[in-house]
C-alpha positions as a Markdown table, in Angstrom:
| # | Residue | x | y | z |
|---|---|---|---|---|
| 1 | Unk | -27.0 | -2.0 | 6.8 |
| 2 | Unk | -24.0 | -3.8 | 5.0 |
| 3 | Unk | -27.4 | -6.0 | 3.3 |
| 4 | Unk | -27.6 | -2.6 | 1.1 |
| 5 | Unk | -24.4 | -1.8 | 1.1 |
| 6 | Unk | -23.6 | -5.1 | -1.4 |
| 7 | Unk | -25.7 | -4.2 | -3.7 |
| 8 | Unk | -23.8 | -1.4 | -4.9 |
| 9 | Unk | -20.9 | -3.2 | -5.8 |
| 10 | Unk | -20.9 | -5.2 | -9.1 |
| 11 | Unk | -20.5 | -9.0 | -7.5 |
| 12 | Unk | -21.8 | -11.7 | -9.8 |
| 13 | Unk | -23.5 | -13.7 | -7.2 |
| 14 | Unk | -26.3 | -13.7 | -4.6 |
| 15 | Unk | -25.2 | -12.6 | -0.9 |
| 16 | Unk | -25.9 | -15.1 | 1.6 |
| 17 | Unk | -24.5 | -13.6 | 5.1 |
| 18 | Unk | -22.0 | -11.0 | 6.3 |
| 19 | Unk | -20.2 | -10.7 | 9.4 |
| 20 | Unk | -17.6 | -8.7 | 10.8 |
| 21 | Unk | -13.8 | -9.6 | 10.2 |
| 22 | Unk | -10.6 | -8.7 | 12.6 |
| 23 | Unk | -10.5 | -6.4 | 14.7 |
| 24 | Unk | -8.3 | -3.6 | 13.6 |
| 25 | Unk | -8.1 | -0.1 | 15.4 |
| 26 | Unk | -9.5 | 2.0 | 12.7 |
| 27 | Unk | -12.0 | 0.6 | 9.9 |
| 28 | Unk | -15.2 | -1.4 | 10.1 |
| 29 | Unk | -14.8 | -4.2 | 8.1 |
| 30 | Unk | -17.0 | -7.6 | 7.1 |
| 31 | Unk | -16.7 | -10.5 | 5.3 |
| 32 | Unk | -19.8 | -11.2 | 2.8 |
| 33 | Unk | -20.3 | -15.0 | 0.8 |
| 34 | Unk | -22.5 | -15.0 | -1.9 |
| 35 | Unk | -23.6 | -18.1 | -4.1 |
| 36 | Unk | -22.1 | -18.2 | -7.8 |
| 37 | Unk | -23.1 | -20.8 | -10.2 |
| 38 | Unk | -23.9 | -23.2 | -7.3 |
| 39 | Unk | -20.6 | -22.3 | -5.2 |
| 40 | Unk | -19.7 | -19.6 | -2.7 |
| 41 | Unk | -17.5 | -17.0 | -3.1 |
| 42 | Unk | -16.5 | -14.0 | -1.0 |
| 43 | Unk | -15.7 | -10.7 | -0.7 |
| 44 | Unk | -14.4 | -8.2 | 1.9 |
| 45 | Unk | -16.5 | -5.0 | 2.8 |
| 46 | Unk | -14.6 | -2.1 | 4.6 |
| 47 | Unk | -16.4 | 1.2 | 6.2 |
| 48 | Unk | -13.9 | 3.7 | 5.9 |
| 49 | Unk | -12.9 | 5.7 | 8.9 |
| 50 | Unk | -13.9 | 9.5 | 8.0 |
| 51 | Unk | -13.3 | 10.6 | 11.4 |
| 52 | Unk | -9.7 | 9.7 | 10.9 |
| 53 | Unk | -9.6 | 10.2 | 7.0 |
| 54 | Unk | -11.0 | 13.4 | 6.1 |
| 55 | Unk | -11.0 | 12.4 | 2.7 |
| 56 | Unk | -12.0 | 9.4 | 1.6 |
| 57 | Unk | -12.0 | 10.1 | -2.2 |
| 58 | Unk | -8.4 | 11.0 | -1.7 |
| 59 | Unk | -7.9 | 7.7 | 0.2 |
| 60 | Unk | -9.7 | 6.0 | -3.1 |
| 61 | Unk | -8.0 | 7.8 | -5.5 |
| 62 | Unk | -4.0 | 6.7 | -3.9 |
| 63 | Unk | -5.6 | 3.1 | -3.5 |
| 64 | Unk | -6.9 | 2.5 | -7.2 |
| 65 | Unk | -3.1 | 4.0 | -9.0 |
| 66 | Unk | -1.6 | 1.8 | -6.4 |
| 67 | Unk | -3.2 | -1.1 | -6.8 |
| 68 | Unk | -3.1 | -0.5 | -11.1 |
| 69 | Unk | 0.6 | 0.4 | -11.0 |
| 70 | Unk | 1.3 | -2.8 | -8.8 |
| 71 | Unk | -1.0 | -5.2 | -11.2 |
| 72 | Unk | 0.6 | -4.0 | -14.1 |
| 73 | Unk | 4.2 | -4.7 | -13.5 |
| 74 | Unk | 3.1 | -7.9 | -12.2 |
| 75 | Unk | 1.7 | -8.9 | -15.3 |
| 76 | Unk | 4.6 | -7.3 | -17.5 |
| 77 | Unk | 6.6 | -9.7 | -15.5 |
| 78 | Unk | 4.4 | -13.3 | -15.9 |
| 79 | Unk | 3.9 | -13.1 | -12.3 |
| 80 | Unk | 1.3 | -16.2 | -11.0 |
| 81 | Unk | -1.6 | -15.9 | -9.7 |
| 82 | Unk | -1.6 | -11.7 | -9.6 |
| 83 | Unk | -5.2 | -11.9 | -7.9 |
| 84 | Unk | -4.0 | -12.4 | -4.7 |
| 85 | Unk | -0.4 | -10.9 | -5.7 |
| 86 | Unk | -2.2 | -7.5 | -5.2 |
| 87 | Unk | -5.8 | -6.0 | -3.8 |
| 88 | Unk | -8.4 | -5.8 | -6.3 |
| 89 | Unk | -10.9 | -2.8 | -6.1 |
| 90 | Unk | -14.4 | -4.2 | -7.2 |
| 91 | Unk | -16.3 | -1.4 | -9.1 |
| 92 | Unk | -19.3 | 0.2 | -7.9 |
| 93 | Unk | -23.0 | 0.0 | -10.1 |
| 94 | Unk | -22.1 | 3.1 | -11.6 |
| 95 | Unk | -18.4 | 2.5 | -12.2 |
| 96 | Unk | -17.0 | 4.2 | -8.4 |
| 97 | Unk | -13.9 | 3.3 | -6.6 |
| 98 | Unk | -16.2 | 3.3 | -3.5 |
| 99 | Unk | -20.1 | 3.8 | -2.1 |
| 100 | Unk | -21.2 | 6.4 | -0.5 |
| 101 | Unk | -24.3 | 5.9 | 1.3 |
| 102 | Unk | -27.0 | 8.8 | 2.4 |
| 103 | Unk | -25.7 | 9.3 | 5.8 |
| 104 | Unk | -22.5 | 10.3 | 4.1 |
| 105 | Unk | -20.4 | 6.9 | 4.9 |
| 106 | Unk | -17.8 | 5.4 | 2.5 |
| 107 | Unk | -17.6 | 2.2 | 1.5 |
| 108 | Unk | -15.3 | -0.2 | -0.8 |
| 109 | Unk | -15.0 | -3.6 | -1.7 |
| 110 | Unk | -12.0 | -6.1 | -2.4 |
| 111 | Unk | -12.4 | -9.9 | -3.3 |
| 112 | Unk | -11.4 | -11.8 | -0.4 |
| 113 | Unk | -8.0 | -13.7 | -0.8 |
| 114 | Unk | -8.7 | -17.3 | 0.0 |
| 115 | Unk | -6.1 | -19.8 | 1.3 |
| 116 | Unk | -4.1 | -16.8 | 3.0 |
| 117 | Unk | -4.0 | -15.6 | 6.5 |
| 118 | Unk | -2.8 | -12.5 | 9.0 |
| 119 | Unk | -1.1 | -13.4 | 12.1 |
| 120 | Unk | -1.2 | -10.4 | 14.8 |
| 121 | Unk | 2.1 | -11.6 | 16.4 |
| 122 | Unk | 4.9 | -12.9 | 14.9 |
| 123 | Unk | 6.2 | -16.3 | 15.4 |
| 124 | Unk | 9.3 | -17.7 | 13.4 |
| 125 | Unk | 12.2 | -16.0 | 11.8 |
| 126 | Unk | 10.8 | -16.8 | 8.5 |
| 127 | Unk | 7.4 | -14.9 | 9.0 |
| 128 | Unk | 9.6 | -11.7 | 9.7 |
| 129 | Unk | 11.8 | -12.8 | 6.5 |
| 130 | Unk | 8.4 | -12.4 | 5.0 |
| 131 | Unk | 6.7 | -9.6 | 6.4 |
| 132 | Unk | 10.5 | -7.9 | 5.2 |
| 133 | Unk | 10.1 | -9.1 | 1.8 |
| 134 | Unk | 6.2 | -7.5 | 1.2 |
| 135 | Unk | 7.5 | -4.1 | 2.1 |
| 136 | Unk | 10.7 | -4.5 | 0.6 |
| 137 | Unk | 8.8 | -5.6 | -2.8 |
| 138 | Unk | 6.0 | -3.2 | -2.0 |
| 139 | Unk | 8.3 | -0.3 | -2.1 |
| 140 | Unk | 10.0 | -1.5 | -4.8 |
| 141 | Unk | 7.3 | -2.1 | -7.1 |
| 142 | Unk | 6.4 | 1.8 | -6.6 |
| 143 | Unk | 9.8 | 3.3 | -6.7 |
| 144 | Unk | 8.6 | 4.3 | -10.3 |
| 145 | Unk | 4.9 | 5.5 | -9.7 |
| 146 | Unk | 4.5 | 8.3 | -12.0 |
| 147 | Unk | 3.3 | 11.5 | -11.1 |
| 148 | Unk | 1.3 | 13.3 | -9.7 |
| 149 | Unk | 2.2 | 13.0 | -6.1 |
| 150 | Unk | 0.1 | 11.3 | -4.0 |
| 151 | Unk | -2.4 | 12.6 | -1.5 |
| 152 | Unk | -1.4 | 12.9 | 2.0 |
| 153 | Unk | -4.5 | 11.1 | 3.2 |
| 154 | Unk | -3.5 | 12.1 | 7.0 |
| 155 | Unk | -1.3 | 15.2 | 6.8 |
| 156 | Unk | 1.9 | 14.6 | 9.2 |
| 157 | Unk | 1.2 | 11.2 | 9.8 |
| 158 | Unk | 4.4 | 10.5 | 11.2 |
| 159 | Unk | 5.6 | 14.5 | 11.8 |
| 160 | Unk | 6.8 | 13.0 | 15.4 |
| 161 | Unk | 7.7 | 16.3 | 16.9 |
| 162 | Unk | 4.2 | 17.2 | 15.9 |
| 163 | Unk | 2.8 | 14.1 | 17.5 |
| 164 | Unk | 4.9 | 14.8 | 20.9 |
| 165 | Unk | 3.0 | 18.5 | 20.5 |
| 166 | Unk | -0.1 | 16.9 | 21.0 |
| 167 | Unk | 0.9 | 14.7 | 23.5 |
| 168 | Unk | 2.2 | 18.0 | 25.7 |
| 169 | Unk | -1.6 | 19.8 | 24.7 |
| 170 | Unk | -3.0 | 16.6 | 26.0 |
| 171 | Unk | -1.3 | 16.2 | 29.3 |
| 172 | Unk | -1.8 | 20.3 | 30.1 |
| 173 | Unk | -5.6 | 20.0 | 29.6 |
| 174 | Unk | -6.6 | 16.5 | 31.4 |
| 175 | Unk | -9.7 | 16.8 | 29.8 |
| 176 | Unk | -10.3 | 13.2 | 31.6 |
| 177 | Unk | -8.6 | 13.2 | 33.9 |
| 178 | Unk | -6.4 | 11.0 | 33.4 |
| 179 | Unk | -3.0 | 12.0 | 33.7 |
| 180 | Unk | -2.2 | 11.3 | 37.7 |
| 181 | Unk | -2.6 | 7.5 | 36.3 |
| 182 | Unk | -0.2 | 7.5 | 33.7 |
| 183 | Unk | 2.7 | 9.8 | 35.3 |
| 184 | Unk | 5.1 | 7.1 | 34.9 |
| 185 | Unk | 4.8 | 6.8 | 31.2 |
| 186 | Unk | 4.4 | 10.8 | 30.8 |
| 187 | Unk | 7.9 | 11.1 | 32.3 |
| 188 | Unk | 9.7 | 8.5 | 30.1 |
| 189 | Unk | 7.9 | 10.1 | 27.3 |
| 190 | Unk | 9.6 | 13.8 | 28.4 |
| 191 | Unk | 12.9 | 11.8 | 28.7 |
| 192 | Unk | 12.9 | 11.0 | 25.1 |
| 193 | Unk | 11.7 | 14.4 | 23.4 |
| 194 | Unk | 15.1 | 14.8 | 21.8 |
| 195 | Unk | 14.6 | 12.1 | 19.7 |
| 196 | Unk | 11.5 | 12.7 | 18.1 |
| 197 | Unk | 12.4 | 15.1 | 15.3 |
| 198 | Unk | 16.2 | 12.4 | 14.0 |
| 199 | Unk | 14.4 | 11.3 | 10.8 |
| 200 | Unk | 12.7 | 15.1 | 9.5 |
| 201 | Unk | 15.9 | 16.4 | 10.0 |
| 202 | Unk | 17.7 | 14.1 | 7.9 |
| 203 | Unk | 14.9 | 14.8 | 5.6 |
| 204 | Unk | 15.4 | 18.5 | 6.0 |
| 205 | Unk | 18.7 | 18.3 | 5.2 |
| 206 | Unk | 18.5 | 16.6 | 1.8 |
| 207 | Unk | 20.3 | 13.2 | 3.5 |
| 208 | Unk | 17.3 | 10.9 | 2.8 |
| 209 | Unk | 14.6 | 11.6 | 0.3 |
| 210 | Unk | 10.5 | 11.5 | 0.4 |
| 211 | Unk | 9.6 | 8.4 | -1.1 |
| 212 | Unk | 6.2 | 6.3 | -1.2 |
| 213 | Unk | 5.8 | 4.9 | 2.1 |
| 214 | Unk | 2.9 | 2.3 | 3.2 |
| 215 | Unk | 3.3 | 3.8 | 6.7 |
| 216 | Unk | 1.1 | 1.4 | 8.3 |
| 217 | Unk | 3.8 | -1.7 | 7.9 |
| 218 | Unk | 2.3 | -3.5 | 11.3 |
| 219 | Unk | 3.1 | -7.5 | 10.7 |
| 220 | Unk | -0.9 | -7.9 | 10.2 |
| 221 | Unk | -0.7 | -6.2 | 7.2 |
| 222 | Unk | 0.8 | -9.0 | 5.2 |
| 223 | Unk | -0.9 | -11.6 | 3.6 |
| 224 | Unk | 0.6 | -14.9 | 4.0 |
| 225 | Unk | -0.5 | -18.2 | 1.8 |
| 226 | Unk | -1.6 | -21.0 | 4.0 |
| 227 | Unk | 0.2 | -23.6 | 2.3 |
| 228 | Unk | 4.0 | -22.4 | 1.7 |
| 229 | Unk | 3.7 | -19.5 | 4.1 |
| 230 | Unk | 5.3 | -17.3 | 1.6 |
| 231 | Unk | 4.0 | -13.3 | 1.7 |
| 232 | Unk | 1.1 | -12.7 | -1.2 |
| 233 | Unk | 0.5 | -9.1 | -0.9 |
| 234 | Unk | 0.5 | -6.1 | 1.2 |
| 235 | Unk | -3.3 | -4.9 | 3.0 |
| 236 | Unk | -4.4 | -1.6 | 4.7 |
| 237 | Unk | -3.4 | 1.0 | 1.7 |
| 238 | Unk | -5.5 | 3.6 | 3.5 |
| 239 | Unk | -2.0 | 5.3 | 4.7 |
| 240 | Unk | 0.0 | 4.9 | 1.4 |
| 241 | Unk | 1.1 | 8.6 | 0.6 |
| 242 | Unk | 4.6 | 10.6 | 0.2 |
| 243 | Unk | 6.6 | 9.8 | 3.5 |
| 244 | Unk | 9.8 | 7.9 | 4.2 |
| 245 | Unk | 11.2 | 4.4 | 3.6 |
| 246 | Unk | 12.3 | 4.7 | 7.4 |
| 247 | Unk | 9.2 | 5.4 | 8.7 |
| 248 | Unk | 8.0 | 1.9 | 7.5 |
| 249 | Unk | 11.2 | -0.2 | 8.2 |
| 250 | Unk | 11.0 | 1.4 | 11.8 |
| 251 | Unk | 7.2 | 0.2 | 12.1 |
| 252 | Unk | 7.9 | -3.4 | 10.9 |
| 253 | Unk | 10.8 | -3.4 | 13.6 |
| 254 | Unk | 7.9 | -2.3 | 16.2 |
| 255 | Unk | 5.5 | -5.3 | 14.8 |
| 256 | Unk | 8.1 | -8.0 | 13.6 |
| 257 | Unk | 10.8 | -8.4 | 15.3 |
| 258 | Unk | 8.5 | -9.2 | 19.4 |
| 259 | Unk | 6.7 | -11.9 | 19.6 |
| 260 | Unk | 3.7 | -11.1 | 22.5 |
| 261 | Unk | 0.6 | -8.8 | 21.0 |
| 262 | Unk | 0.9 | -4.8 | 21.8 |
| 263 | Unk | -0.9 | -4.8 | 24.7 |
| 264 | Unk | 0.3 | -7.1 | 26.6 |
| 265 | Unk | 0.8 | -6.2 | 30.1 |
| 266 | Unk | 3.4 | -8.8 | 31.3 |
| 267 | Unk | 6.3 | -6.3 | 30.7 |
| 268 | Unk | 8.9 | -9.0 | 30.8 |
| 269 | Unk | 8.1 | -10.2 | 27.7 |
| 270 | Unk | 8.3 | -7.3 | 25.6 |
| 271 | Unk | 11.5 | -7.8 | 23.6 |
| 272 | Unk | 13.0 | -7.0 | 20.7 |
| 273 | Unk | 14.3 | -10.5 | 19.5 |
| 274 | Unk | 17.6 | -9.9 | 17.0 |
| 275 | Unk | 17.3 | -13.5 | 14.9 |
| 276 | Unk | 13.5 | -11.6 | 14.4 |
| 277 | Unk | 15.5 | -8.7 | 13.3 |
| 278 | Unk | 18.2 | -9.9 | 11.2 |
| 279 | Unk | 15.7 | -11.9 | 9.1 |
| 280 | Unk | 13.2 | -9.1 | 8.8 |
| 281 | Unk | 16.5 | -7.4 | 7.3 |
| 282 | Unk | 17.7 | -9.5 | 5.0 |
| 283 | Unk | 13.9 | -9.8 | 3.6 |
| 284 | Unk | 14.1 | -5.6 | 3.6 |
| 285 | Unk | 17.2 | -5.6 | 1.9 |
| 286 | Unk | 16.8 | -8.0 | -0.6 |
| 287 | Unk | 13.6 | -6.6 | -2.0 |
| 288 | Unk | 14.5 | -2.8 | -2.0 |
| 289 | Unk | 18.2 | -2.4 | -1.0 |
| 290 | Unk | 19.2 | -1.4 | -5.0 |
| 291 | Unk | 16.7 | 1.5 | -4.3 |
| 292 | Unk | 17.9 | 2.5 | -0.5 |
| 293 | Unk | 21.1 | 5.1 | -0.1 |
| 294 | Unk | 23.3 | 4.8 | 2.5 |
| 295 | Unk | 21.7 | 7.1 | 4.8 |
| 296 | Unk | 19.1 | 5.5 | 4.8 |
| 297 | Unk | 20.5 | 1.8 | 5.2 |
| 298 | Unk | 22.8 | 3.5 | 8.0 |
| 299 | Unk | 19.7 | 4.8 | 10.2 |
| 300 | Unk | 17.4 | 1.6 | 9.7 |
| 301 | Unk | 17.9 | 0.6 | 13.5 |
| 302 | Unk | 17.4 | 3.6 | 15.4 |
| 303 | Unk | 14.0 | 4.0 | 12.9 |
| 304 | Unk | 12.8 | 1.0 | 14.9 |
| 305 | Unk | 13.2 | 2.8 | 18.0 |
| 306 | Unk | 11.8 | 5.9 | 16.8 |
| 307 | Unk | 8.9 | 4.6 | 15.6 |
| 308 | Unk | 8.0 | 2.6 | 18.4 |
| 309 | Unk | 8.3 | 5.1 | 20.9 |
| 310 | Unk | 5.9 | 7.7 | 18.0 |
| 311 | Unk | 3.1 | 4.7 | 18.7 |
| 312 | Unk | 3.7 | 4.9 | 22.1 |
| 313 | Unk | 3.0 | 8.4 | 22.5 |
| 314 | Unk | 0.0 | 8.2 | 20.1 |
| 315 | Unk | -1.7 | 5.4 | 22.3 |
| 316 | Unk | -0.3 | 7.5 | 25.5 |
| 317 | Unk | -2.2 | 10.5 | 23.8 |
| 318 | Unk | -5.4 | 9.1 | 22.5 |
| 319 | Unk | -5.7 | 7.1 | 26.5 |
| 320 | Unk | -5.5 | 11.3 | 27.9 |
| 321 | Unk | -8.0 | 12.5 | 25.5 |
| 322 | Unk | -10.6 | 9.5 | 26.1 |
| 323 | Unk | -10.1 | 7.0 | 23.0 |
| 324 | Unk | -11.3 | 8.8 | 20.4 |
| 325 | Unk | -8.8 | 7.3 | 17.6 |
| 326 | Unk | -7.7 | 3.7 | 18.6 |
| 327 | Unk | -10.6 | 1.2 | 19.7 |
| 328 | Unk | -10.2 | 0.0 | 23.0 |
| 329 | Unk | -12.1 | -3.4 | 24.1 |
| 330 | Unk | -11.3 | -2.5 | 28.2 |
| 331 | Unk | -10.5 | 0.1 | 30.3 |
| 332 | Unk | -7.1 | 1.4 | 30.1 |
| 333 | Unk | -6.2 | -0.5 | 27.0 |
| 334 | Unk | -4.7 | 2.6 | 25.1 |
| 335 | Unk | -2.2 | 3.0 | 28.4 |
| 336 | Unk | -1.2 | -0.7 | 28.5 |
| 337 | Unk | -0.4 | -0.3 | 24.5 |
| 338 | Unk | 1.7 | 2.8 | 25.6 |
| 339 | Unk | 3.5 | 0.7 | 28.2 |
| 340 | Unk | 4.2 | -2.3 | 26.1 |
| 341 | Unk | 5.5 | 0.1 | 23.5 |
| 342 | Unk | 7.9 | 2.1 | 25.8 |
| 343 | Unk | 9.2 | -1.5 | 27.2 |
| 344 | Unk | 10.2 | -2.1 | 23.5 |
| 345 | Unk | 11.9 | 1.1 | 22.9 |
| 346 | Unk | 14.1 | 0.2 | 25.7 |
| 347 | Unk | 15.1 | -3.4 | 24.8 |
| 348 | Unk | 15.7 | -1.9 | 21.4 |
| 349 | Unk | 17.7 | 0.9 | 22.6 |
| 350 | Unk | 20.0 | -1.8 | 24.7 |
| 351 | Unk | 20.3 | -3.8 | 21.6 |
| 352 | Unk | 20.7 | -1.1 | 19.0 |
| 353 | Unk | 24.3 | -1.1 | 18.7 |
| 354 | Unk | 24.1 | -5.1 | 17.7 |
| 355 | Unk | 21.2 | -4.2 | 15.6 |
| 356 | Unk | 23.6 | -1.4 | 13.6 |
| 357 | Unk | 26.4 | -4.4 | 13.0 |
| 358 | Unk | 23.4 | -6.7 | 11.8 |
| 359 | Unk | 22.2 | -4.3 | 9.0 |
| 360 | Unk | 26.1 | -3.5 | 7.8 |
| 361 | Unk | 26.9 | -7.1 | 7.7 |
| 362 | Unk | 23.5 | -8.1 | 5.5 |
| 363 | Unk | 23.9 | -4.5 | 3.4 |
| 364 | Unk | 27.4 | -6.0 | 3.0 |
| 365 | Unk | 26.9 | -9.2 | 1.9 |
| 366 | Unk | 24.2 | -8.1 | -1.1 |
């Protein structure tokens, strides 16, 4: 399959082999090395999801004025080495964004960015200094995106009342019978309704605007160079529509700021770690705090809680309908990500005053 699937995309080489790269929740990705002029070079091949993204053109279309909008300021400003600044979208045979193949599947193709890496898990202050500054910058960099507007490639992607909706529909029709195991995290989940609709209504009420938002600012969506460690670019555009600044600030709290993987089931060492969050702050701030207002600086804590607990219910949801959306890799997985999550919006609710005075005092000090 992806052996005809490369020859649709105009690489200058011949392929050698392919083989599947990470292991993220939604795409089918692979990693293809073809021989150039007696050397190998390589390029990333990504399936996209049409089960989750209903429509891929769409998807394509947000990806390609992203990418251009982001390339050209770059080079307006003499930035170095812009091909691994940004994602590159190689052209199809017949000039496409992306492939699509007979059975109806979509396909696209970047250049692979050597001498970078992903870390799942964050490890050092200075990684979520990093992972702070690529959205930060990200944001930045399309503050100014003319119009049109975006496509919403998944309408109410983070609607969090809509979300706790389907998590209600969910536990009334057990469809696998599977909520007598997970009554624990149902109830904690009902406990914290009341939050779920804090950022729409700030939204509703004119007190924060709809910006671009990434909405998928997990730490593993930052490209880090091998050598200095310093953040290249930002990966995973398939969620880059309208939305809100909070709703990626709150994500890169959930990703960046605990240091064991999101489904891990030792409990006691789920953690929100505050020299974690004060650096992912100051990397925020100094890449987009000109842009931000105050409403939005003032709520960038209680996002991170927000936010986790919204992935929480998701994973809690998609464990009672059967894992249809997330991939799971053993039973139960989608329930121990729910847990882990819901252990980190408590540490980050017993912190969040702290994590208030930490954002004043770097907002402050700009």
């Amino acid at each position: 399959m992806i052996q005809a699937i490369v020859r649709e995309f105009c690489i200058d080489g011949d392929p050698v082999e392919a083989t599947p790269l990470g292991h993220g929740h939604i795409n089918d990705t692979f990693v293809a090395t073809y021989r150039r002029a007696g050397r190998s070079v390589r390029y990333v091949h990504q399936r996209i999801n049409s089960h989750v993204f209903k429509d891929p053109a769409a998807v394509m279309d947000n990806i390609a004025r992203v990418t251009q909008h982001i390339r050209a300021k770059l080079l307006a400003a003499s930035v170095p080495d812009v091909e691994r600044r940004v994602l590159t979208l190689v052209p199809t045979r017949n000039g496409g964004t992306f492939h699509r193949t007979a059975d109806g599947d979509y396909w696209r193709t970047y250049p692979f960015i050597e001498n970078a890496h992903v870390c799942d898990v964050v490890e050092t202050s200075e990684q979520a200094y990093q992972a702070g500054l690529a959205f930060g910058r990200f944001q930045q960099q399309l503050s100014d995106l003319p119009l049109p507007r975006l496509a919403e490639t998944i309408p109410h992607f983070h609607d969090t009342p809509e979300r706790f909706a389907r998590l209600e529909q969910a536990i009334l029709r057990d469809t696998v019978n599977r909520v007598a195991g997970a009554k624990p995290e149902i109830e904690f989940a009902l406990r914290h309704k009341k939050m779920t609709g804090t950022l729409l209504d700030l939204l509703a009420r004119g007190a924060i605007p709809e910006r671009i938002a990434h909405n998928d600012t997990k730490f593993n969506n930052v490209m880090l160079d091998d050598a200095t460690g310093e953040a290249l670019c930002v990966l995973d555009l398939d969620t880059v529509m309208p939305g809100l600044v909070l709703y990626d600030f709150g994500d890169m709290v959930r990703t960046a700021t605990c240091v064991c993987a999101e489904d891990e089931t030792d409990l006691s060492k789920v953690r929100m770690e505050m020299p974690m969050f004060e650096a992912l702050t100051r990397g925020y701030l100094a890449a987009v705090g000109n842009v931000l207002n105050a409403a939005e600086k003032r709520h960038l804590a209680s996002a991170g809680k927000l936010m986790t607990f919204e992935v929480g219910i998701r994973f809690l949801t998609d464990h009672l309908e059967g894992d249809g959306y997330f991939k799971v890799h053993r039973p139960a997985q989608n329930l121990d990500r729910c847990r882990n999550q819901f252990a980190l919006v408590k540490s980050i609710t017993e912190q969040e005053e702290a994590m208030n005075r930490v954002v004043e005092r770097v907002a402050a000090e700009r």
